[in-house]
Structure formats: structure tokens, C-alpha cells
C-alpha positions as a printed Julia matrix, in Angstrom:
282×3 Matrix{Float64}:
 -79.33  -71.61  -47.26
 -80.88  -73.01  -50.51
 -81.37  -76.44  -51.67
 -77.93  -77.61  -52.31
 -77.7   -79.41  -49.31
 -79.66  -83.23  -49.56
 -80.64  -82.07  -45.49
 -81.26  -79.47  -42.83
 -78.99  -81.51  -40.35
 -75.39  -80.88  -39.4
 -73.12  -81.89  -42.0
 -69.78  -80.21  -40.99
 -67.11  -80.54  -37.93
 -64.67  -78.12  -37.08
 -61.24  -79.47  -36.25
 -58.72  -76.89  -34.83
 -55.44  -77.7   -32.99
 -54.07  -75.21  -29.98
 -50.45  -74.54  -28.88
 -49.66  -71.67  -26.41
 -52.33  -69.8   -27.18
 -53.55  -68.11  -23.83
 -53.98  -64.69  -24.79
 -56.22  -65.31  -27.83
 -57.75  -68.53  -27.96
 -60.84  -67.17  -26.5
 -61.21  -64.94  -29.07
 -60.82  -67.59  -32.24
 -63.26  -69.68  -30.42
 -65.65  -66.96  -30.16
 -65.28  -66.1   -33.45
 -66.3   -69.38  -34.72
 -69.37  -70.27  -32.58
 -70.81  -66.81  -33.29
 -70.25  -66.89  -37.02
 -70.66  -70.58  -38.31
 -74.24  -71.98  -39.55
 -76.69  -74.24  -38.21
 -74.57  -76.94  -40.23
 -71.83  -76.51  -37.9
 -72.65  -78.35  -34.5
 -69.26  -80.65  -34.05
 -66.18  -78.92  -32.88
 -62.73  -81.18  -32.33
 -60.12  -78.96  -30.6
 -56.57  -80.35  -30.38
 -54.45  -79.39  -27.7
 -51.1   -80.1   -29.16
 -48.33  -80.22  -25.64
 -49.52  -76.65  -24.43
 -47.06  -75.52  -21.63
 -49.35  -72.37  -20.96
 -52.97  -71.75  -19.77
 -54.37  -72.75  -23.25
 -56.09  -76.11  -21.39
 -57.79  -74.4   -18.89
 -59.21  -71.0   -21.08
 -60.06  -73.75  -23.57
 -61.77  -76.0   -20.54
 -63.71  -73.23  -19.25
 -64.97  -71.72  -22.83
 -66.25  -75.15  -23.34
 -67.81  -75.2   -20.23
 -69.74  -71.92  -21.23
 -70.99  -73.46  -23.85
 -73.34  -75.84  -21.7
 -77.02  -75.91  -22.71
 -76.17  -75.24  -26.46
 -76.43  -77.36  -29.02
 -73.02  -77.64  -29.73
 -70.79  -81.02  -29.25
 -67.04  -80.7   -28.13
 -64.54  -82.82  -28.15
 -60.64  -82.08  -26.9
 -58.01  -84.1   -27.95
 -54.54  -83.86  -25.97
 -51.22  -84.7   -28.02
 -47.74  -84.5   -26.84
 -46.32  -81.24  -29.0
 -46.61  -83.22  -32.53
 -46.86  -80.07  -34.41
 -49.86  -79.58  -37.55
 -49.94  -82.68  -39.35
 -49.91  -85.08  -36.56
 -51.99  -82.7   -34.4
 -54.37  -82.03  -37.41
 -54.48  -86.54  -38.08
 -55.4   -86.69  -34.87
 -58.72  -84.5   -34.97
 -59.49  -85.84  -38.4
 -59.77  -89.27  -37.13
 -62.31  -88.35  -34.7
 -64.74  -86.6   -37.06
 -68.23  -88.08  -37.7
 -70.03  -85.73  -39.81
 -69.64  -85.69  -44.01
 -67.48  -82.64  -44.01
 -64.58  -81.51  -42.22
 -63.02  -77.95  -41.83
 -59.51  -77.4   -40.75
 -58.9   -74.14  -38.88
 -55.71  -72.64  -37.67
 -55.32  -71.17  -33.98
 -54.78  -67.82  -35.28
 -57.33  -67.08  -37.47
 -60.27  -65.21  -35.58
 -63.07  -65.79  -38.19
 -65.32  -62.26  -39.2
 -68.01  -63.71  -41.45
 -70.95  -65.18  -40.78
 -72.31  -68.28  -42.34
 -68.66  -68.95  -43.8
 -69.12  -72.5   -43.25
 -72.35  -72.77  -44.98
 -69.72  -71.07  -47.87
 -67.57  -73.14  -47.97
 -70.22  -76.4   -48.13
 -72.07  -74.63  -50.82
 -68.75  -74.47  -53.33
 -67.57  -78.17  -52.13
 -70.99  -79.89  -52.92
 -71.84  -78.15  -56.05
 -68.65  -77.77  -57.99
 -67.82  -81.14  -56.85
 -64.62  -80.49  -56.16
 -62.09  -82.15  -53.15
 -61.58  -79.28  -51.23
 -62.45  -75.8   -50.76
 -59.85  -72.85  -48.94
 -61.09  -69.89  -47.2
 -58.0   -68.36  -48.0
 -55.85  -69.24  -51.2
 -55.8   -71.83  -53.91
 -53.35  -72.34  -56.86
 -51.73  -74.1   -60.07
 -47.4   -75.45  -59.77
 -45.41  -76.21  -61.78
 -41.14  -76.83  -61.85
 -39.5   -74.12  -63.07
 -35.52  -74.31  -63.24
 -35.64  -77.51  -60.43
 -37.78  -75.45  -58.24
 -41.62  -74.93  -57.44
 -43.58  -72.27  -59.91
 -46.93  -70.88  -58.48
 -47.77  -70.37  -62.39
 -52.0   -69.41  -61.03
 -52.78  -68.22  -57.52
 -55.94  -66.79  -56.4
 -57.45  -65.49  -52.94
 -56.43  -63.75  -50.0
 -53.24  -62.69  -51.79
 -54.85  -62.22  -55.56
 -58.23  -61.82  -55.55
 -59.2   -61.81  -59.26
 -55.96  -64.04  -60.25
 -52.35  -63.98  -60.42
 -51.66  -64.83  -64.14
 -52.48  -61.1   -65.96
 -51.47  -57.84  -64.62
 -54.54  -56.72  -64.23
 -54.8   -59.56  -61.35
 -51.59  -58.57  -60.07
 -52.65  -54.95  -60.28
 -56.05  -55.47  -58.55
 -54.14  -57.5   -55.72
 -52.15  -54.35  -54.58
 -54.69  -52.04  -54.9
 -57.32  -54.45  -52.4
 -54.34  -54.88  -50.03
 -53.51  -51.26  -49.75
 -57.53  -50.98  -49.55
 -57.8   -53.8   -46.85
 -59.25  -57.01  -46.08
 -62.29  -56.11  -45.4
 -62.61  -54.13  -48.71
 -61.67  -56.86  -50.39
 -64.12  -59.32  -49.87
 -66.76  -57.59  -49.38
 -66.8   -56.77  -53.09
 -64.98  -59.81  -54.11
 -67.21  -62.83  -53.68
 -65.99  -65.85  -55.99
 -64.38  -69.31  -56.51
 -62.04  -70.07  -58.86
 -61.05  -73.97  -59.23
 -57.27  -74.49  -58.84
 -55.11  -78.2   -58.71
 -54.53  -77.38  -55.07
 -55.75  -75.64  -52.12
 -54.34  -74.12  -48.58
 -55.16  -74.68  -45.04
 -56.88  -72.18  -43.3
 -60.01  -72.8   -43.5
 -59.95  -75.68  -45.69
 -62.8   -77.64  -45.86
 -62.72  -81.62  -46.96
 -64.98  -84.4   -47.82
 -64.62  -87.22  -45.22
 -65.41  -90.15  -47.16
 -62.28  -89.19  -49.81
 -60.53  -87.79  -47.11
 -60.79  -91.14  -45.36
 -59.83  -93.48  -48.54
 -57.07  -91.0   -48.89
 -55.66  -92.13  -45.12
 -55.48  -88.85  -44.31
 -52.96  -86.11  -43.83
 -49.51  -88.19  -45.08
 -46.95  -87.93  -41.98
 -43.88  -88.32  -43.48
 -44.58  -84.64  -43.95
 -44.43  -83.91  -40.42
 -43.7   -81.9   -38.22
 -45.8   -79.35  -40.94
 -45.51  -77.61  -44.05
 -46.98  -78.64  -47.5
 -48.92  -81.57  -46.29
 -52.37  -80.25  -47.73
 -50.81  -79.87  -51.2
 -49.72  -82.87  -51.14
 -53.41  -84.03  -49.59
 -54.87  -82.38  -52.79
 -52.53  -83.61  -55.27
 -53.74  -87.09  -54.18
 -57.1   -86.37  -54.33
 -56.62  -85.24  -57.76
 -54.97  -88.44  -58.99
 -57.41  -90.73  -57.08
 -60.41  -88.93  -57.8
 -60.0   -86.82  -60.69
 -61.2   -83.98  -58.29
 -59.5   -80.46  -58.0
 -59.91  -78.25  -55.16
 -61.54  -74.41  -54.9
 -61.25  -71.23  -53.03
 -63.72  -68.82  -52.13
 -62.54  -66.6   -49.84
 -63.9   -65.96  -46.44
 -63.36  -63.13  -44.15
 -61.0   -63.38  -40.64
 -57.95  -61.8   -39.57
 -54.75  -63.78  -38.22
 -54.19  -62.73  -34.49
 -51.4   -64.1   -31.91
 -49.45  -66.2   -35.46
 -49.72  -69.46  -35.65
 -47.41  -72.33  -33.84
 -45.08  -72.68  -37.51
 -44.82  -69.09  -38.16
 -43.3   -68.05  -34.66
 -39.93  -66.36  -34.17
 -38.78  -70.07  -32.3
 -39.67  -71.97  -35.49
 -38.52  -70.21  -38.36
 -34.97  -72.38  -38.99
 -38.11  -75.25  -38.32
 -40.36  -74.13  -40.96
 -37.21  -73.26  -43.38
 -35.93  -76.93  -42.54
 -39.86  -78.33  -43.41
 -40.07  -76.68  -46.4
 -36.67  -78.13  -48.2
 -37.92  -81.62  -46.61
 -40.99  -81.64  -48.37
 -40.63  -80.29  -51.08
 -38.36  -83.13  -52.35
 -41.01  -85.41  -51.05
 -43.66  -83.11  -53.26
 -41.34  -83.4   -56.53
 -40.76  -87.32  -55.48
 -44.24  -87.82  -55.5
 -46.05  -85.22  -57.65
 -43.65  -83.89  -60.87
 -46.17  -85.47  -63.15
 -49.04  -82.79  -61.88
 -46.12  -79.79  -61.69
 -45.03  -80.27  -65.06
 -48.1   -79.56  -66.28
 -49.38  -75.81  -66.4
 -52.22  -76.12  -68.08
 -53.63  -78.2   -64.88
């Protein structure tokens, strides 16, 4: 893959946490054994109070997996929902890098991983997102995306041409777009799914902060952190997957949840981070 890596070794771990997930599980862990790197070998999966077959399809894929080189690890945790569930893997990782990846994101491209390390080692940034990253700021009391990029706008969110070129890729599809949109654009914070960390910050940052739990905003808040302790923003460079099955906070049971999360945190966010947000040239 180059010489941007210092070795050949593994250098990234996989940490991805499972609720009621029996009809597609096997197919996002498929996707990411067939498509990650050599630099890939660790995979943490957290089974976060599944009530369904989830345990066992995940029990027996792992049990496929005998005679690879591949180390797995499960984690059970009583239904703490993503940032406890996520804490929990994170603690358990050995390996310089860590990537966080949703249950419902069944991963297309190959190498992504490699990707990701690539943009986090040699733009020296915190953290890198497969899907979006972006620029806040407060805007009449509430939260301003003032600069997005990714998934959702490709080239960039603050011209019209951006805006214009977002539409016509999503009319176009996913695929479309990034096949023929291969960047990274450096942006004050980044989202989960994939998002790929460095341990060693990751670590002196304690991790995911829980008062944000159940979910919902907790990696902004991770990379606003990072910015203030290390000086560090974080990236995207967009990787290829599609969502399949939705994920545990986007289900019809948990919207009032995820609505409830939101208005939580984001007074915790302005509490804690109106010095970045007031800034838009960040």
C-alpha cells in the first residue's frame, strides 16, 4: 500500500457493536472480512442485550472463520446502547488504530481500511470518517453545519456548485459517486460510521464521554476534544457501503429516544464546546 505505514504488520482493530440484528449481521460481517486489508487482523464485536438470534449467527460466523488469521473477540453488554456499547470495545483494543463500524453498514470497497489509515497517518489528523465530516457553528441559539462534506456533499456544502453536485451524485447513486469522487477534505469534526481513531489520543482522551449516553453526538464531542487537547482536526474520505437492516438509534422504537438524545446533548455540546462553534472560520 505504499510507504506511509512505519510497518507491514497489523495496525488497525475493528470494533462493531450488534443489537437484533439476525437477518443481516452475516452479511456486514462478510462484508468486512472480504474487503478490509492485510492491516486489519483484530475484530471486537459487541453484543449489546440482543433478545434475537444475533449471538448465535454471530457465534457460528466466528466459528467459520477458524484457520484464518483473523483474531475475534465478543464482548456481551446488557442493552447499553452506542456509547457505552462502543466504550466497551474501545477498551479492549490493542492495535495503534481503531475503526468504529455501525451494524448496518455492509461495507463495498476493498482496502477501505488501508484508506482510511493512509489519510489518518499522513494528514495527521485525529480522526478520519468513511462517511461525513463538517464545520458548526451557533446560529440563532442553535447548531449551524456552516461546511459539510461526504456521503451527503461530496465536493462541499458551502457554494452552490457543492450543493448542486450533491443532488446530481444522489440522483446518480452511491456508487457513482465515489467512484469518481475520491478525496479528503479536513473538517473540526467527524461522524461515526466508519470512523477511524488513534488509540494513544483516543486513550488520553478517556474515551467516548458517557454522560452522552444512551447515543447521539458523542463523536463530535470526541473530536472537539481532540481538537482542544491536541490541536488535531479530523478528515473524511469517503468509502463505499450501503446501510442495510438501520441501525439500533434509527429504528421506528427509538425515534422519541433519539429526538430525546439529541436535545440532551446538545446542551451538553454548547456547555462544553461554544468556544469551537462560534468560530466559522474553524
Amino acid at each position: 500500500m505504499g510507504t506511509w505505514f512505519k510497518g507491514e504488520g497489523e495496525m488497525n482493530t475493528i470494533v462493531i457493536t450488534v443489537h437484533n440484528k439476525e437477518k443481516t449481521i452475516v452479511k456486514i460481517l462478510q462484508g468486512l472480512v472480504l474487503t478490509v486489508s492485510h492491516y486489519t487482523k483484530d475484530f471486537i464485536v459487541v453484543l449489546d442485550g440482543c433478545t434475537d438470534s444475533s449471538n448465535i449467527l454471530v457465534s457460528k460466523f466466528i466459528d467459520s472463520r477458524i484457520g484464518s488469521d483473523e483474531k475475534w473477540q465478543v464482548i456481551y453488554t446488557d442493552d447499553v446502547w452506542e456509547t457505552k456499547a462502543n466504550n466497551a470495545g474501545l477498551k479492549s483494543v490493542e492495535t495503534d488504530y481503531v475503526t468504529i463500524v455501525q451494524d448496518d453498514m455492509w461495507i463495498k470497497e476493498s482496502d477501505w481500511d488501508a484508506k482510511l489509515l493512509k489519510v489518518i497517518i499522513s494528514n495527521e489528523v485525529f480522526a478520519v470518517s468513511g462517511r461525513a465530516a463538517h464545520n458548526i457553528s451557533i446560529k440563532e441559539g442553535n447548531f449551524h453545519v456552516v461546511d459539510s462534506v461526504g456521503r451527503e456533499y461530496p465536493l462541499g456544502s458551502r457554494t452552490w456548485q457543492g450543493k448542486v453536485v450533491a443532488r446530481v451524485m444522489r440522483l446518480l447513486g452511491l456508487k457513482f459517486l465515489y467512484r469518481y469522487c475520491n478525496y479528503t477534505s479536513i473538517r473540526l469534526v467527524a461522524n461515526r460510521g466508519p470512523l477511524i481513531l488513534r488509540m494513544s489520543e483516543l486513550r488520553e482522551l478517556e474515551f467516548l464521554d458517557e454522560r452522552y449516553a444512551p447515543f447521539e453526538l458523542d463523536d463530535i464531542d470526541l473530536c472537539c476534544r481532540a481538537y482542544k487537547r491536541f490541536g488535531k482536526p479530523s478528515a473524511c474520505c469517503p468509502i463505499y457501503y450501503r446501510e442495510i437492516g438501520g441501525s439500533k438509534k434509527t429504528s421506528s422504537l427509538s425515534r422519541i429516544e433519539s429526538l430525546n438524545a439529541i436535545r440532551k446533548n446538545t446542551v451538553l455540546l454548547k456547555t462544553d464546546h461554544y468556544d469551537l462553534f462560534v468560530d466559522e472560520g474553524l
